[in-house]
N, C-alpha and C positions, 0 to 999 in steps of 0.2 A: 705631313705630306699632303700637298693637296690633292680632293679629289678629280681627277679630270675623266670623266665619263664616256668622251666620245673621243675615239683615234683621229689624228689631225689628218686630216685628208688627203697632204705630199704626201706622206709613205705608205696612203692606205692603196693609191691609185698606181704610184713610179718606183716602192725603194725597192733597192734592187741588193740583192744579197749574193755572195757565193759559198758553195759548199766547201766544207773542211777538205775533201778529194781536189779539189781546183775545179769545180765545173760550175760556171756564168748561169745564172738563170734571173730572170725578172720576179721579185717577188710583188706581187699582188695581194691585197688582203680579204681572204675568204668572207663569202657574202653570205645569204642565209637567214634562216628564220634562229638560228642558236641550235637546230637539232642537230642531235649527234649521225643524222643520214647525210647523206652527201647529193639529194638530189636537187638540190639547188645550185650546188656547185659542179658541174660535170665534168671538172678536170681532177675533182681530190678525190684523193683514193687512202683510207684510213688503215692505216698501219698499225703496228702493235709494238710495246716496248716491254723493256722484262720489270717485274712487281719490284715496288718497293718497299727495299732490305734495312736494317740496321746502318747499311754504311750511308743511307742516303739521310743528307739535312732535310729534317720534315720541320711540319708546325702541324698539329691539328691533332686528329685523334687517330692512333694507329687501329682502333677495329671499328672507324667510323665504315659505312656499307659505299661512302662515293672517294672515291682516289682524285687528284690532279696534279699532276707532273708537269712541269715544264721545263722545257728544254733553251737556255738562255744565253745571252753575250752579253757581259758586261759594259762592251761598247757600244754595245747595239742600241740605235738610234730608236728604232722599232720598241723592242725589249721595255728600254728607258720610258718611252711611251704606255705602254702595258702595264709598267710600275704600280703604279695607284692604282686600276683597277683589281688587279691581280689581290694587293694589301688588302682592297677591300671587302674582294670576295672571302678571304681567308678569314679576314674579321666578321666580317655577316654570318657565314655558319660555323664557324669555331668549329667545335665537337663532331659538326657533324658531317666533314671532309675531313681528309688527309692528305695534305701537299708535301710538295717533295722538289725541289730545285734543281737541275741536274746542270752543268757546264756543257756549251757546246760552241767555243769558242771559235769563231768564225778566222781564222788564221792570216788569210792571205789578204782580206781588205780593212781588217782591224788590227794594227798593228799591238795594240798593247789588250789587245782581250785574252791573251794568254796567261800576263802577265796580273792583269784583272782577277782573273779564275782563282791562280797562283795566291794572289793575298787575302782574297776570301774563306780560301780552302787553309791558309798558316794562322790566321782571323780564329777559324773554327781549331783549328790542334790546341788553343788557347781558350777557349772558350763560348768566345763573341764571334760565330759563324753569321748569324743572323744580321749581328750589330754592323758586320762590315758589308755584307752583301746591300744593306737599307744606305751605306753611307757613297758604296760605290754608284749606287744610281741614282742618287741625290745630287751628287755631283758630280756627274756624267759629263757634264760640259765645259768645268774646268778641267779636270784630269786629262780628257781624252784631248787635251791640247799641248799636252808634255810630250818629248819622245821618251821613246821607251825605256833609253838607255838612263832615262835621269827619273822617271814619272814613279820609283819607288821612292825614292829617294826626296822626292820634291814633295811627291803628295799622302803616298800611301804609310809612309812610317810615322806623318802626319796623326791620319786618320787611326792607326794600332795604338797612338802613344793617347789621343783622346779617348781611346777605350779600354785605356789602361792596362793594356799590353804590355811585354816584358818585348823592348822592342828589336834587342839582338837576337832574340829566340825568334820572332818575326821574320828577319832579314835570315833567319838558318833554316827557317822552313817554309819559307817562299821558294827557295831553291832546291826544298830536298825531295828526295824519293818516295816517299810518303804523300807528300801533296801532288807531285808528277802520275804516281799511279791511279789517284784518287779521278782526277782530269782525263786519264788515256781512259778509265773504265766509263765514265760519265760519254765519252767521245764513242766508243765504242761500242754501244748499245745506243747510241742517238744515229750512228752508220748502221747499225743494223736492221735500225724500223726506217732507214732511208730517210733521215731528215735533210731536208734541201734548204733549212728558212730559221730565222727564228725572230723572234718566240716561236714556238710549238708545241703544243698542249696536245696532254692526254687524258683524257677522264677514265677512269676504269679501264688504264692501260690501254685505248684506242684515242687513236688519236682523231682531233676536230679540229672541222674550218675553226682558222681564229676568228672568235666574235670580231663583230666591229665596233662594240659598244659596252656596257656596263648592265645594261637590261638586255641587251645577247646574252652576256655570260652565264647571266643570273637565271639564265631561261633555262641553260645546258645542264647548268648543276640543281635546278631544280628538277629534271625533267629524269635525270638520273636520278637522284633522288627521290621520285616516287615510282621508277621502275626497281628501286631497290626493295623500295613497300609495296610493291602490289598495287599504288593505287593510283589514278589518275591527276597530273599536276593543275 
């Protein structure tokens, strides 16, 4: 995947999101030196979300001292954007974060980001959670040009069958109860710390402006990371 450093400038100034409740907001992308304070920003107010369990898809080191959570849409234009940097921070410090992906499927102006969540989460009951989550936003741009009534069918059992899924098992837990509860509790605790946007990031379970950049990021998770040590970044 390639690296792309800096957020393209339409979504960083106009895109506009709605929340899972149905309520219109303009999302603007948080500006800032990368600190986890908010006083560059005077409109963001840093929320908190509950730790992460067992049930959450992580990558990294579970008793690394820095957390980051994100809260995502497989549709999401934004998100899909984010992509590569996000990859790359995970890969820069390996061991010494703990990420953690959470579903916050934006309902009412992504039609198939439900359905997105849905094969990620039946992806992982199989094994390949990760492998499908890397292929959904790889191809962000064909997919999300299917409807939804055909977009498993056309592209996602596609994408299970090259990762060598058992593909009927696929198609039985896309739809089941298990992957549905997985989504409502991911949704549930993204309403609780009031997310209105996404992406949205939380470092050590508070949540930050999103960087606008790659050396933003790298500034946030360094900066926690040395108030984890004691010592000055």
């Amino acid at each position: 995947m390639e690296n792309n450093k800096n957020i393209t400038v339409w979504f960083i100034v106009g895109f506009v999101v709605l929340a899972v409740g149905g309520v219109s907001i303009a999302y603007v992308m948080s500006g800032g030196t990368g600190s986890l304070a908010s006083s560059a920003n005077p409109g963001f107010v840093a929320t908190t979300v509950p730790a992460i369990t067992s049930a959450d898809w992580t990558e990294g080191n579970p008793k690394a001292k820095v957390s980051l959570i994100e809260y995502g849409d497989f549709e999401c234009p934004a998100c899909g954007e984010y992509e590569p940097i996000v990859e790359q921070i995970v890969n820069t410090y390996g061991n010494s974060i703990f990420f953690a992906f959470r579903n916050f499927p934006l309902y009412t102006i992504h039609p198939d980001a439900g359905i997105s969540a849905q094969a990620a989460e039946a992806a992982g009951s199989q094994g390949k959670y990760w492998q499908m989550h890397d292929l959904l936003y790889k191809n962000q741009a064909t997919w999300t040009s299917a409807a939804s009534s055909s977009v498993v069918q056309q592209y996602f059992d596609g994408y299970a069958s090259s990762l060598g899924l058992n593909v009927d098992k696929f198609n039985q837990d896309i739809n089941g109860s298990q992957v549905a509860a997985k989504i409502q509790a991911d949704v549930s605790g993204g309403n609780g710390a009031q997310i209105d946007h996404t992406p949205t990031f939380f470092v050590n379970l508070t949540q930050i402006p999103n960087p606008m950049s790659y050396s933003e990021f790298k500034s946030v998770i360094d900066k926690a990371l040395a108030a984890a040590s004691g010592t000055t970044p």
